[in-house]
GUTORGU-806072 format. One record per atom (N, C-alpha, C): x, y, z. Coordinates in steps of 0.001 Angstrom, whole numbers, padded with zeros to 6 digits, always signed. Atoms other than C-alpha are relative to their C-alpha. Layout:
BEGIN
XYZ ...
***
This chain:
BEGIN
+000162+001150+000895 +120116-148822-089751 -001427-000541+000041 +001731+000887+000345 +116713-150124-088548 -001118+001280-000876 +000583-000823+000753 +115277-146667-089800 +000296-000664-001817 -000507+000437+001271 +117243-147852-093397 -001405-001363-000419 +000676+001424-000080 +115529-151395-092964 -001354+000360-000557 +001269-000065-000032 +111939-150190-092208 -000464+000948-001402 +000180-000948+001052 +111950-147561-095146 -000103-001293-001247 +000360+001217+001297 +113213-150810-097912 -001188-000938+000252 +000708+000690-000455 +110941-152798-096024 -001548+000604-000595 +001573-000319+000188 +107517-150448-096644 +000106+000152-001577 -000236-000338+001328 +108927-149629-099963 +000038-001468-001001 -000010+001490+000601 +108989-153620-100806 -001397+000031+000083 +001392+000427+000064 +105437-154113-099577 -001047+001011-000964 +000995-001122+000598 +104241-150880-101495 +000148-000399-001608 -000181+000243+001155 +105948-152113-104489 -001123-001234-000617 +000998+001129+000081 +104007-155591-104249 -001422+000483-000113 +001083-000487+000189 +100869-153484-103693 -000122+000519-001700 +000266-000829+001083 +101193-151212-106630 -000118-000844-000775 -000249+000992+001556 +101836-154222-109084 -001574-000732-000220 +001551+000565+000328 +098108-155493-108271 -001314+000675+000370 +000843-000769-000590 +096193-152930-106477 +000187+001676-000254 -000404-001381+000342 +095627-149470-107321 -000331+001066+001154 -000045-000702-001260 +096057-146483-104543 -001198+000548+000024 +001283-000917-000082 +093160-144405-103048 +000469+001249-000356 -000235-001806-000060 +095183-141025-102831 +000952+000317-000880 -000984-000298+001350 +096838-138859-105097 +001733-000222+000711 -000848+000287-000876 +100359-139033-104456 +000645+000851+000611 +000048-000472-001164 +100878-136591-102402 -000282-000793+002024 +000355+000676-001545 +098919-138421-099614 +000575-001111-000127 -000552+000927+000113 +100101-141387-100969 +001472-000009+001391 -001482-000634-000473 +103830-140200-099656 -000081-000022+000860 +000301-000664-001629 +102367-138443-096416 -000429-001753+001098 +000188+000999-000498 +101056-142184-095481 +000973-001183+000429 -001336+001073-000443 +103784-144276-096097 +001205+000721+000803 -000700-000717-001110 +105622-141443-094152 -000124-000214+001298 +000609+000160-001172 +103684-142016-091614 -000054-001131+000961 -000545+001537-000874 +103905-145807-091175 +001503-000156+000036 -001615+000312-000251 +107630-145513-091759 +000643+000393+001464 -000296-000791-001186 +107797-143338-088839 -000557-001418+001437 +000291+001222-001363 +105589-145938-086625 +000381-001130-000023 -000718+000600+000334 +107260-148717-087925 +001436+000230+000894 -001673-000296-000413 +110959-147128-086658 -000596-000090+001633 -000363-000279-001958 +109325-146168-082887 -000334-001375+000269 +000426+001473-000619 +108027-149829-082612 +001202-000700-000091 -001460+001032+000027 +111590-151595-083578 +001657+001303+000474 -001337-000775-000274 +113901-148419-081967 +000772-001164+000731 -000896+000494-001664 +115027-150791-079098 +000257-001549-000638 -000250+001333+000410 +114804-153927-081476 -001200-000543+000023 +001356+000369+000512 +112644-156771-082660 -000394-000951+001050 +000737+001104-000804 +110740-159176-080418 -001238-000471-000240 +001484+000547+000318 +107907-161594-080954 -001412+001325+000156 +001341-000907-000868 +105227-158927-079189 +000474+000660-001475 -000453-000948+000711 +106751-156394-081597 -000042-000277-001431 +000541+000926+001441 +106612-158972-084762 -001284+000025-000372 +001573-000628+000776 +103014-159058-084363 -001032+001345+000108 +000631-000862+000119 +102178-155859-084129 +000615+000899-000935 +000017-000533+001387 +104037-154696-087175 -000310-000906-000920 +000559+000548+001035 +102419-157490-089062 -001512+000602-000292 +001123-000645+000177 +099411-155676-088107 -000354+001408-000846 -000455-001439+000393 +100821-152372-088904 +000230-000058-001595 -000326+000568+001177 +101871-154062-092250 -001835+000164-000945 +001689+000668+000675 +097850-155059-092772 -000522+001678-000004 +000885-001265+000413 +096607-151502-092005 +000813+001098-001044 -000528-000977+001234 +099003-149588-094164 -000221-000531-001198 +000447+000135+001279 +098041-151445-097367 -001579-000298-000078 +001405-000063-000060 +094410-151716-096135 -000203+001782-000138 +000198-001624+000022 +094688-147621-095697 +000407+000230-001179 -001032-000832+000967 +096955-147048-098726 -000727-000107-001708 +000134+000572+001202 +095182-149050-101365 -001670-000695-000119 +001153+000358+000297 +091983-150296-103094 -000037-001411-000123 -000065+001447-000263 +090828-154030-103019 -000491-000877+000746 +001010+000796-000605 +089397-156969-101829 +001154-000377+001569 -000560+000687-001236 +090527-158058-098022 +001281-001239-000618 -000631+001082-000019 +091620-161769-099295 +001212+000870-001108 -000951-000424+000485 +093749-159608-101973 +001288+000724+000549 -000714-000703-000712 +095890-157521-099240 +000806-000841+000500 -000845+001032-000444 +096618-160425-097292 +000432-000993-000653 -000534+000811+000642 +097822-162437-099907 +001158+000951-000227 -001210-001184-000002 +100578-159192-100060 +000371-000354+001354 -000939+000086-001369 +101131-159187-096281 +000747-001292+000515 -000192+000862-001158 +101131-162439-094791 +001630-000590-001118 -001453+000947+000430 +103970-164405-097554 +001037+001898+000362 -001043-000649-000286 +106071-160871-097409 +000457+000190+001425 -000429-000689-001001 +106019-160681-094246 +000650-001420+000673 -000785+001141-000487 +106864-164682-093266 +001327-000049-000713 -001077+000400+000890 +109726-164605-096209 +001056+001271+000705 -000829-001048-000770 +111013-161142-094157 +000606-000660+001447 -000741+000572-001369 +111112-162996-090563 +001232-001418-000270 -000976+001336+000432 +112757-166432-092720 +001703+000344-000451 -001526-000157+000833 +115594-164563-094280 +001113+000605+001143 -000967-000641-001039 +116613-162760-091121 +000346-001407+000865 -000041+001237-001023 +116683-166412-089425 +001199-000410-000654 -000842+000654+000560 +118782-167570-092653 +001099+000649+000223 -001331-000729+000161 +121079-164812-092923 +000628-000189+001911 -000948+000234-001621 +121778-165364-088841 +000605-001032+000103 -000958+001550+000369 +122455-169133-089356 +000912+000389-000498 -001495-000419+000414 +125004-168015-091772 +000810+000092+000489 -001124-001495-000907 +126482-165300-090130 +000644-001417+001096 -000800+000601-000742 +126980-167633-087219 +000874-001029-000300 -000745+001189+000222 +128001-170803-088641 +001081-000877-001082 -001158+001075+001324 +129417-170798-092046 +001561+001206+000317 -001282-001523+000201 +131144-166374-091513 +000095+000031+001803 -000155+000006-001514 +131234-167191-087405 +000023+001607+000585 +000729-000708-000619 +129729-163664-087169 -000882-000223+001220 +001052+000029-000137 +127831-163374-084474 -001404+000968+000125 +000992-000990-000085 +124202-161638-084594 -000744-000168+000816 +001016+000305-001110 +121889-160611-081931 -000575+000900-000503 +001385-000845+000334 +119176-158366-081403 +000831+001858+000492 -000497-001508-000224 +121673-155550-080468 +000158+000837-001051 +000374-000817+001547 +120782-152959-083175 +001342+001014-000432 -001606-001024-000232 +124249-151327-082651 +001343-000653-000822 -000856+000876+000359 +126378-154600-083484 +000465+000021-001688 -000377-000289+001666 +128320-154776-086945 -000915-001625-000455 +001113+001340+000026 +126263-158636-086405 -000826+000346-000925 +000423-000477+000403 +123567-156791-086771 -000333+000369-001583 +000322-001121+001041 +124007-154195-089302 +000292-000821-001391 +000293+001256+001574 +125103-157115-092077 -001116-000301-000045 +000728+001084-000375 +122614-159298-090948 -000933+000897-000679 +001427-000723+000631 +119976-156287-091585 -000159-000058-001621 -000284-000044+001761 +121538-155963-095160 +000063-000827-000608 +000621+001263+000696 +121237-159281-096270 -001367-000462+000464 +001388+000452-000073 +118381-159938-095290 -001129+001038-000443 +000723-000953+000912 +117020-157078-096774 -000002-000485-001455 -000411+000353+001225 +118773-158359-099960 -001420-000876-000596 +000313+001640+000532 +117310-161685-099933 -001637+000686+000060 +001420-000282+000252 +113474-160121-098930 +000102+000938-001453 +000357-001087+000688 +113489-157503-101706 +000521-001556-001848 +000150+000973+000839 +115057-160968-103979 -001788-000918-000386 +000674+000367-000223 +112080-162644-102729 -001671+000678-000769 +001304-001144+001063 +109521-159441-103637 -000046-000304-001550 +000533+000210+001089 +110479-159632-106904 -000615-001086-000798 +000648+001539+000074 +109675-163207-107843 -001268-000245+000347 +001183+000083-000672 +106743-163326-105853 -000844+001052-001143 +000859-000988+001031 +105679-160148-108273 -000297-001076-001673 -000405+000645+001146 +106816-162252-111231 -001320-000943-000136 +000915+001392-000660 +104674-165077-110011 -001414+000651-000448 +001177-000203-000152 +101380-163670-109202 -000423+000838-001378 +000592-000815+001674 +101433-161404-112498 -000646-001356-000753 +000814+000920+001137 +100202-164788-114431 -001459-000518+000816 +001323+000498-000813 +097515-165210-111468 -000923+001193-000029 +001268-000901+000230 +093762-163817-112009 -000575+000586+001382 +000405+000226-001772 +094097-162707-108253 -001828+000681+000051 +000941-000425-000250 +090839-160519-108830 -001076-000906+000351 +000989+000873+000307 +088757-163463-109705 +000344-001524+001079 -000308+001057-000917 +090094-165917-106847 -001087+000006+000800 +001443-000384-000664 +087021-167197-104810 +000551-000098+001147 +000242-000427-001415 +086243-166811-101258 +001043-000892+000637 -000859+001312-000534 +087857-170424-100210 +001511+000469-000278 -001308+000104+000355 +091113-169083-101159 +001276+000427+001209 -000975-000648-001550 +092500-167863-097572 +000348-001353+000464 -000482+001956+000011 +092584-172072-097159 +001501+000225+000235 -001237+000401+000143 +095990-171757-098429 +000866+001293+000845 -000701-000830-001149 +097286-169176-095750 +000394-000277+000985 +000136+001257-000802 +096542-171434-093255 +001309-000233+000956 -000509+000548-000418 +099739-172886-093026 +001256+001169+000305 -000965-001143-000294 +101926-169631-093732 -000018+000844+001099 +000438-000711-001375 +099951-167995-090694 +000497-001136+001406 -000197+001044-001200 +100893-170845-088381 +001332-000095+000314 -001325-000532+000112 +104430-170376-089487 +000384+001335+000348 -000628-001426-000979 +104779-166577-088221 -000417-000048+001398 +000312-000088-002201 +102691-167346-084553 +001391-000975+000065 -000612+000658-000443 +105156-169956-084604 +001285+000515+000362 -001401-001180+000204 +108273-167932-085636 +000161+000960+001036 -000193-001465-000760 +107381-164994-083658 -000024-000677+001988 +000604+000659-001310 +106304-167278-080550 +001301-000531+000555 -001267+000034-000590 +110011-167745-079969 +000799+000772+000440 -000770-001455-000247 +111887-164891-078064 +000850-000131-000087 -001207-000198+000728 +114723-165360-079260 +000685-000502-001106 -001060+001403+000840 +115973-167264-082405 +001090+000631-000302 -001406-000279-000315 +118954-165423-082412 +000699-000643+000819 -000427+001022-000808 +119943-167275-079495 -000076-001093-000009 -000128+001142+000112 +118406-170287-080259 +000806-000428-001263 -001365+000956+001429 +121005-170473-083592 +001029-000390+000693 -001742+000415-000745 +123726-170858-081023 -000263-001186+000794 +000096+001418-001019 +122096-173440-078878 -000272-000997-000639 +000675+001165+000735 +119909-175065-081237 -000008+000371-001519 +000117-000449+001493 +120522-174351-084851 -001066-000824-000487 +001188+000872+000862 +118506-177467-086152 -001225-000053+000191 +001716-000476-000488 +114911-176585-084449 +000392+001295-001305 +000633-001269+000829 +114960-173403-085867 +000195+000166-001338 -000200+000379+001624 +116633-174132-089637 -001200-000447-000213 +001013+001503+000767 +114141-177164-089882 -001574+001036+000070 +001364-000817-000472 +111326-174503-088531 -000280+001230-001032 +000274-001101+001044 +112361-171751-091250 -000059-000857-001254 +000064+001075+001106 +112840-175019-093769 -001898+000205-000392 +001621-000043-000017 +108735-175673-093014 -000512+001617-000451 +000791-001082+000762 +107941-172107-093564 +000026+000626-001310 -000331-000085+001279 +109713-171852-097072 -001084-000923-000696 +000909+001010+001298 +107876-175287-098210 -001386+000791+000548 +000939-000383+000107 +105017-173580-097199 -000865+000974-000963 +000067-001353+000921 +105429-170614-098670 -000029-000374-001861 -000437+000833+001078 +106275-172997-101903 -001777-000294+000052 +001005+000509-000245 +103140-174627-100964 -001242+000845-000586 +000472-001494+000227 +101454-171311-101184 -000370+000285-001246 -000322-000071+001323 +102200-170616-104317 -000450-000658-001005 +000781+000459+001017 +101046-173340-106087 -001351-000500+000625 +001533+000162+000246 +098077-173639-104459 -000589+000662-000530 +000792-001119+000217 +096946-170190-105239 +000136-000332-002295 +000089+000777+001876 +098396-171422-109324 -001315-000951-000116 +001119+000802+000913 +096115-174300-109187 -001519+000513+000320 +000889-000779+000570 +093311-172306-108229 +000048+000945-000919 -000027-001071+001311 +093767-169651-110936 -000252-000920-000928 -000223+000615+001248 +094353-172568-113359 -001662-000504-000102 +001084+000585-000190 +090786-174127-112238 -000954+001227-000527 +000878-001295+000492 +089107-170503-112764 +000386+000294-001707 -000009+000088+001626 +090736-170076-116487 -000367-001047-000396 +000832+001126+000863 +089543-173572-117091 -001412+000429+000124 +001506-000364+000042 +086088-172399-116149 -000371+001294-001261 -000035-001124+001327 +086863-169072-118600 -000333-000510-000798 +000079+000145+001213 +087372-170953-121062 -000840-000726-000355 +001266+000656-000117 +084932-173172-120446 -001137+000600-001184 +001307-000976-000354 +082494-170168-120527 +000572+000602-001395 -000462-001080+000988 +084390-168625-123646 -000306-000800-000975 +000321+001383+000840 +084171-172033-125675 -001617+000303-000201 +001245+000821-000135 +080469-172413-124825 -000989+001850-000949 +000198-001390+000646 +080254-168092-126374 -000020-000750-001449 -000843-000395+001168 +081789-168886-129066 -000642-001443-000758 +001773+000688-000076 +079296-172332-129603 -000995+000548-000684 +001314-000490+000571 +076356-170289-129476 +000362+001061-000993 -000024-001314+001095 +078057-167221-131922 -000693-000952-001182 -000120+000835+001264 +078903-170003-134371 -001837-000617-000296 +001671+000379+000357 +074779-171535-134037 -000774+000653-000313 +000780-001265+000716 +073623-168123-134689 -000540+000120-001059 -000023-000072+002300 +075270-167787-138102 -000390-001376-000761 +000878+001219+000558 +074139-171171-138775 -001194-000033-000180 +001342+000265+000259 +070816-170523-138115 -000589+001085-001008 +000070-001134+000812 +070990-167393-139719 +000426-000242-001514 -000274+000735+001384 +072602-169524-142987 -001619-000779-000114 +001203+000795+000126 +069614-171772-142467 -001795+000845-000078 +001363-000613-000051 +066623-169059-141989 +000486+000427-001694 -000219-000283+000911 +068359-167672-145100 -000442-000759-001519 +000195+001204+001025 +067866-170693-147374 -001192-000210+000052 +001494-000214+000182 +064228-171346-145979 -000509+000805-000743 +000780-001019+000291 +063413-168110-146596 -000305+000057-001788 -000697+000109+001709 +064960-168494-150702 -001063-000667-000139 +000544+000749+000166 +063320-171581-150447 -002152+000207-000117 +001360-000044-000287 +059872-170706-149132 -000871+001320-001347 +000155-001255+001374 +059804-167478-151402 -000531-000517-001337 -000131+000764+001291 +060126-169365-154441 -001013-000930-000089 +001446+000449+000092 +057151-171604-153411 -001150+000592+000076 +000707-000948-000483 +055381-168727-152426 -000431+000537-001518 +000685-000670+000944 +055817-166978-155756 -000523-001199-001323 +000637+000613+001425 +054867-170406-158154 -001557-000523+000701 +001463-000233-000420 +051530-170221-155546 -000945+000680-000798 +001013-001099+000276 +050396-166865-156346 -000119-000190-001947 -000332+000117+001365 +051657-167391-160343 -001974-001554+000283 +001084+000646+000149 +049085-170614-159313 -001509+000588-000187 +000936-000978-000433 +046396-168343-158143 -000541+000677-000852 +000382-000613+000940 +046444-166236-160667 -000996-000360-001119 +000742+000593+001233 +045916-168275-163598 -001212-000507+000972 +001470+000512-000369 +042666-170257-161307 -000692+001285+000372 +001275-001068-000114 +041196-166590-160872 +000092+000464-001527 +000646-000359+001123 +041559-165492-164308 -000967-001449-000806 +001071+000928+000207 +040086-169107-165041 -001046-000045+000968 +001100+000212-001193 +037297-168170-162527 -000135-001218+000437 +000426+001067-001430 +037823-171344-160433 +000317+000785+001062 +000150-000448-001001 +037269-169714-157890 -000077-000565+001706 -000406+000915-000993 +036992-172873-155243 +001124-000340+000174 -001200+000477+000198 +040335-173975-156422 +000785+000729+000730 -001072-001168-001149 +041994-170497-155380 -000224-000356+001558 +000452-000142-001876 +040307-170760-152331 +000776-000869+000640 -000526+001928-000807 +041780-174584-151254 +001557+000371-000255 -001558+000345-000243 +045328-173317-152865 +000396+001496+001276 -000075-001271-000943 +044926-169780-150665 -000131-000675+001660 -000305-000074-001631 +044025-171625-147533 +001009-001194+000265 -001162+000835+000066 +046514-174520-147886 +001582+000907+000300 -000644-001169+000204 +049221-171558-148578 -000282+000427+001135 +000698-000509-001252 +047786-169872-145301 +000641-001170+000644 -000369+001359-001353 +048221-173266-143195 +001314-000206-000075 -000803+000721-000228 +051100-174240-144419 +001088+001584+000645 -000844-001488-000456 +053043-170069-143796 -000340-000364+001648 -000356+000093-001190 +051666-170441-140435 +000378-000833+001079 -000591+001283-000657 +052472-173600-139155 +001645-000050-000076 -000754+000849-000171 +055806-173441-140507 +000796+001286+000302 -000582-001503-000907 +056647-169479-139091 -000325-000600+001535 -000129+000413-000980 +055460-171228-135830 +001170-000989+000361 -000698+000883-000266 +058002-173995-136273 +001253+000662+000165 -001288-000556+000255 +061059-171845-136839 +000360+001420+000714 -000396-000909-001298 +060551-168993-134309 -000499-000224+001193 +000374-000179-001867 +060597-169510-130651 +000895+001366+000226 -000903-000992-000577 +062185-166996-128341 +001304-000358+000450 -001001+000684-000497 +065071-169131-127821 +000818-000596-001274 -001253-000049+000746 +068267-168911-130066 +000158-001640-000428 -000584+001274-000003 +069219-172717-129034 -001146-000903-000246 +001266+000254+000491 +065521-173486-129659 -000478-000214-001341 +000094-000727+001338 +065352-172351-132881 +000980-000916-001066 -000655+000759+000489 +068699-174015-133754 -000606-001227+000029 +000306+000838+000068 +067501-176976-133039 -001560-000447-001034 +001391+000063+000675 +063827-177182-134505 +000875+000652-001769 -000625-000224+001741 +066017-175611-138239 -000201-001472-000228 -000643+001581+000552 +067844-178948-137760 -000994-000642-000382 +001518+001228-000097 +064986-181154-138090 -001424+000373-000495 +001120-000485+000766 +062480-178689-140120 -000490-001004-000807 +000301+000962+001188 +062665-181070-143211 -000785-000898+000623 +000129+001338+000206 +061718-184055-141445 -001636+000935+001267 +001479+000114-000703 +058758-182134-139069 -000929+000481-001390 +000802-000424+001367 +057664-180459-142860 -000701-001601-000618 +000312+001268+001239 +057915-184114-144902 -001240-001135+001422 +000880+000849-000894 +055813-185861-141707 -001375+000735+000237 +001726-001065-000655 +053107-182888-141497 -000393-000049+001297 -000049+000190-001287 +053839-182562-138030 +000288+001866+000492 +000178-001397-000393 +052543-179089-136358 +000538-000177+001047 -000779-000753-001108 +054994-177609-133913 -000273+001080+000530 +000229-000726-000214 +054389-174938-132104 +000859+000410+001551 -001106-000420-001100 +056566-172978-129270 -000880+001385+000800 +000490-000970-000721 +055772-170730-126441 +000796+000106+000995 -000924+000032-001033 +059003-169673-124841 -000272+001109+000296 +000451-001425-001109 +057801-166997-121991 +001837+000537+000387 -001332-000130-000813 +061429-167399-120406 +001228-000874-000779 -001337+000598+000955 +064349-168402-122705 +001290+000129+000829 -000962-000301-000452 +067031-167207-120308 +000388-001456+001170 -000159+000874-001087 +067781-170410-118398 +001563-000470-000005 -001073-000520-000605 +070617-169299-116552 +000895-001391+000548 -000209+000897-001185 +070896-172543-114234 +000856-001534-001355 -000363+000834+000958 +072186-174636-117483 +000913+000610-000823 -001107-000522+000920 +075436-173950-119562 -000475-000120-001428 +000844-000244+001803 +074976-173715-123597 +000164-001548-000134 -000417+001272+001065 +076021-177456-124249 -000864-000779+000781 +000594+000767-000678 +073883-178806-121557 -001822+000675-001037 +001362-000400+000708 +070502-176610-123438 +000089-000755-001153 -000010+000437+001342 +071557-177760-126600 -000048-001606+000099 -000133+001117+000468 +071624-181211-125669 -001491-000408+000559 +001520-000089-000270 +068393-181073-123920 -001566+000244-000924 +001124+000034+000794 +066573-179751-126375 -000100-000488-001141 +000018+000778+001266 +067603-181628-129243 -000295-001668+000746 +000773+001062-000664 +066361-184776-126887 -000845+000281-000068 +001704-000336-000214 +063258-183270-126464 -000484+000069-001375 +000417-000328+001015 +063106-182289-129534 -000265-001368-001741 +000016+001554+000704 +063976-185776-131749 -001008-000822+001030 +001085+000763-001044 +062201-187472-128856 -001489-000114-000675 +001329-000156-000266 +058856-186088-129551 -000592+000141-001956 +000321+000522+001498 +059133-186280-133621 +000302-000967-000284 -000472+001494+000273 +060479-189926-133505 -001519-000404+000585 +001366+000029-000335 +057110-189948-131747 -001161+000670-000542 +001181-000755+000887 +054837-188139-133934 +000106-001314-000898 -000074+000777+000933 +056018-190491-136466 -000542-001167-000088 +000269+001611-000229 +055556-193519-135228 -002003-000287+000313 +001380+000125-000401 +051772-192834-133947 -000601+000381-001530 +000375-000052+001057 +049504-192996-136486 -001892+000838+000173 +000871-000882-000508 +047146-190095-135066 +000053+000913-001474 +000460-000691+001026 +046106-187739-138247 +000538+001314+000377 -000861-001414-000427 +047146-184363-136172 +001106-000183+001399 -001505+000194-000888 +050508-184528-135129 +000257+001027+000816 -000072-001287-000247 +051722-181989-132819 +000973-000342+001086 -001372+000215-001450 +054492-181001-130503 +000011+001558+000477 -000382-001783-000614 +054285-177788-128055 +001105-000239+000943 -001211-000338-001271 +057224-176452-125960 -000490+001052+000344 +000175-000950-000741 +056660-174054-123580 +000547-000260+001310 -000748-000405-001135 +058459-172198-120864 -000550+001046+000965 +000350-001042-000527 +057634-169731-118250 +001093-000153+001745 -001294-000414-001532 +059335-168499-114779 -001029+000497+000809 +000864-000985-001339 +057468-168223-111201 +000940+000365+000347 -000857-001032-000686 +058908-166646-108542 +001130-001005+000164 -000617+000427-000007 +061042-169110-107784 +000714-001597-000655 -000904+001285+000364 +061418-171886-110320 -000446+000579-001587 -000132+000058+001508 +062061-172313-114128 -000389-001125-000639 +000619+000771+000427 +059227-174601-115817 -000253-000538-001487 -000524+000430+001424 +059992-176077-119191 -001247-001339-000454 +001338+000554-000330 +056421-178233-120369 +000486-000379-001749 +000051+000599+001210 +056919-180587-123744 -001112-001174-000092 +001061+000929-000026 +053592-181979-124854 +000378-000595-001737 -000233+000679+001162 +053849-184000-128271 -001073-001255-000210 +000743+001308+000244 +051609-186851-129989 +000675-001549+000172 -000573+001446-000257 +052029-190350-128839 -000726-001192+000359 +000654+000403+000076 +050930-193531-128966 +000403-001436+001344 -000377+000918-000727 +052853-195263-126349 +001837+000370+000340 -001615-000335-000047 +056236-194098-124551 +000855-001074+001172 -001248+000946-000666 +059209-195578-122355 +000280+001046+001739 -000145-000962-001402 +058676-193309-118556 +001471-000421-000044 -001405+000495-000468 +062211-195226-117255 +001026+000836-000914 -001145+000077+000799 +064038-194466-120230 +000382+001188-000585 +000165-001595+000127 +062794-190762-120625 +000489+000383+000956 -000185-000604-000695 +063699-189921-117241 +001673-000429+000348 -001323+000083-000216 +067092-191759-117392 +000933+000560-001117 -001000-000619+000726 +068195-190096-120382 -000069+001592+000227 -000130-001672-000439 +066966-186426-119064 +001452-000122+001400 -000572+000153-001206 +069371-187666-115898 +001093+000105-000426 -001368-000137+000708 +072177-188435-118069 +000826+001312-000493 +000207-001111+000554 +071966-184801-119653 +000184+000753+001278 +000094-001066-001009 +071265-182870-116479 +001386-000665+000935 -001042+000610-000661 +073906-184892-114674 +000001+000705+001430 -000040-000278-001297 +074248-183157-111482 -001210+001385+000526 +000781-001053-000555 +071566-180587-111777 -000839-000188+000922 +000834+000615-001202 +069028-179948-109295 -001788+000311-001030 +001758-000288+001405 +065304-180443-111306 -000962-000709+000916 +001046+000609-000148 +062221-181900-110882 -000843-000304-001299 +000312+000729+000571 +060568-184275-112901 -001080-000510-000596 +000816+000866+000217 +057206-185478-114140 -000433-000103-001057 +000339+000483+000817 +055951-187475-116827 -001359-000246-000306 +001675+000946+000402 +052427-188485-118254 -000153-000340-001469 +000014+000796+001215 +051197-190401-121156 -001401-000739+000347 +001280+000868-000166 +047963-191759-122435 -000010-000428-001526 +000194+000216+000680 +046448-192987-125303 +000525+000801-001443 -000357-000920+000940 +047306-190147-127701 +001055+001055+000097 -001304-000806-000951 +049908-187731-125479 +000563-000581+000423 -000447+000669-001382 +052263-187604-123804 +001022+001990+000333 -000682-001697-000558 +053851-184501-121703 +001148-000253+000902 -001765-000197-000682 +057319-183839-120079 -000136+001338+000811 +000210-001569-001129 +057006-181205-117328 +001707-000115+001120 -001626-000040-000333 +060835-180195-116285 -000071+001427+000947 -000136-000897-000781 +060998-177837-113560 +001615+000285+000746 -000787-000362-000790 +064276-175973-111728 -000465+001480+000792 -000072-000689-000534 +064939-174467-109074 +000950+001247+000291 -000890-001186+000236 +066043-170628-108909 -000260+000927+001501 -000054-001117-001090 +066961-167949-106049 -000557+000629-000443 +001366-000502+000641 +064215-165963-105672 +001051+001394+000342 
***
């Protein structure tokens, strides 16, 4: 019978494996392995089970699905440790029973008809247990569980030294039933416990997915927007472009010849000033400066961009986008207002070795330090940055630095 046992027994934990982890060997070896622990498994419990003997097929448990199967550590033992506390709980329950409701009694004599029920329900109830537990974890992203997640083992591991740290609870159901019920009680809510901790981490990681899927799906949508919006410029600019040259024309066949010249380099200034305004190297850059073309065009306010490093990793999409449309209204609500003749606003970015330097100079005739650095604070909210401001008579500059692993 304990041969019977140990066979459903590896064949439960292999099942739990297979459902999340995939094998190393074909199956052939597959077979030859779990042959192999079935076999050491039977010589360790011939004579019966005892604490000593508990933990060294929990061990035996850990290296046959560490040998058998592919996977992360914290993923194995999230297989061993609950199958293997819900295996020592059911043989505790099914003995309570036996003794007290069917006045069976069961010991550790592997011979007894006690026993040989006792093995078979409690086989029942673990292999009940397996499946559920499979049921369960199928809606959990176990791959993607972080490091902190052995936390919640904790208490299920404290529950088998404890369990096993008793040599006999077979005996103690006859002396003391209520220690040891109340002791397999605690390792169920644990095991309960278990369970939804490992749920509400998963649930915390798909909120971050989606987070991260939302914030995709954001920048797709600002793409085709900007890509609606370069589209329309372009219509737009075209169409001024061709009642230029139509200008042009007629003042060279009327040999004014100064005239062309003033509408040729006007035409000239205004193409490159306003191809500088509308390409940076930065997508969310770009979006932003569209938004607000009209009003840097109708103010005659030269923009100009010099993004070295657009990839700034250390900021999510809704935190860039809100950053740079601050920076970006900021420093044309300030062009406006100064009454300087050449307006101008540069952005520029670049990356040392270890930080990410973001530099907004713009015309100004007088700014608010406090009120600039408490609304970049508001925005960055918990990031880690660095800060400095200057401002004079005619400027003013924004120098935004983070810090990156080198």
């Amino acid at each position: 019978m304990i041969i019977i046992s140990n066979v459903v027994a590896f064949l439960l934990i292999s099942y739990i494996a297979n459902s999340f982890l995939s094998s190393k060997y074909s199956k052939s070896k597959y077979l030859l392995i779990l042959l192999i622990f079935i076999v050491v498994e039977s010589l360790i419990n011939y004579t019966g089970a005892s604490p000593i003997k508990g933990i060294i097929l929990l061990i035996v448990y850990f290296l046959y699905v560490s040998f058998q199967f592919e996977g992360k550590v914290i993923q194995k033992i999230l297989i061993v440790v609950p199958f293997f506390l819900i295996q020592v709980i059911s043989e505790i329950l099914v003995a309570f029973c036996f003794n007290n409701v069917l006045f069976i009694e069961v010991t550790r004599n592997t011979y007894s008809h006690g026993f040989l029920l006792g093995t078979i329900f409690s086989n029942a109830i673990l292999a009940s247990f397996v499946f559920i537990y499979v049921k369960i974890i199928e809606f959990i992203q176990v791959d993607d569980l972080p490091k902190y997640t052995w936390i919640a083992l904790v208490f299920p591991i404290v529950s088998i030294v404890f369990l096993l740290n008793t040599d006999d609870y077979f005996g103690l159901l006859n002396t003391n039933p209520d220690i040891l019920i109340t002791t397999a009680g605690l390792a169920i809510s644990n095991i309960i416990l278990f369970v939804i901790f490992i749920s509400v981490i998963n649930s915390i990681n798909m909120k971050h997915k989606l987070q991260a899927a939302k914030q995709k799906e954001e920048l797709y949508d600002s793409k085709i927007e900007l890509l609606s919006q370069h589209y329309n410029y372009n219509f737009e600019f075209l169409h001024d472009l061709l009642h230029t040259c139509n200008q042009l024309n007629s003042l060279v066949q009327d040999s004014k010849y100064s005239e062309a010249t003033t509408v040729l380099n006007s035409l000239t200034d205004t193409a490159y000033k306003e191809f500088n305004a509308i390409y940076s190297n930065s997508y969310i850059l770009n979006y932003v400066i569209n938004n607000n073309l009209t009003r840097i065009i109708n103010h005659n306010i030269n923009i100009k961009t010099e993004i070295k490093y657009s990839d700034f990793d250390v900021l999510d999409y809704f935190t860039q986008l809100t950053l740079f449309e601050y920076f970006v209204n900021l420093s044309i609500d300030s062009c406006i207002q100064t009454t300087a003749l050449d307006k101008i606003i540069m952005i520029k970015s670049v990356k040392t070795a270890n930080k990410i330097i973001l530099k907004v100079f713009y015309s100004a005739s007088s700014i608010n330090e406090d009120i600039i650095a408490q609304n970049i604070k508001e925005i960055l909210l918990n990031e880690n940055y660095s800060l400095s401001i200057k401002a004079d008579d005619m400027y003013a500059s924004i120098l935004l630095s983070f810090d990156i692993s080198s």
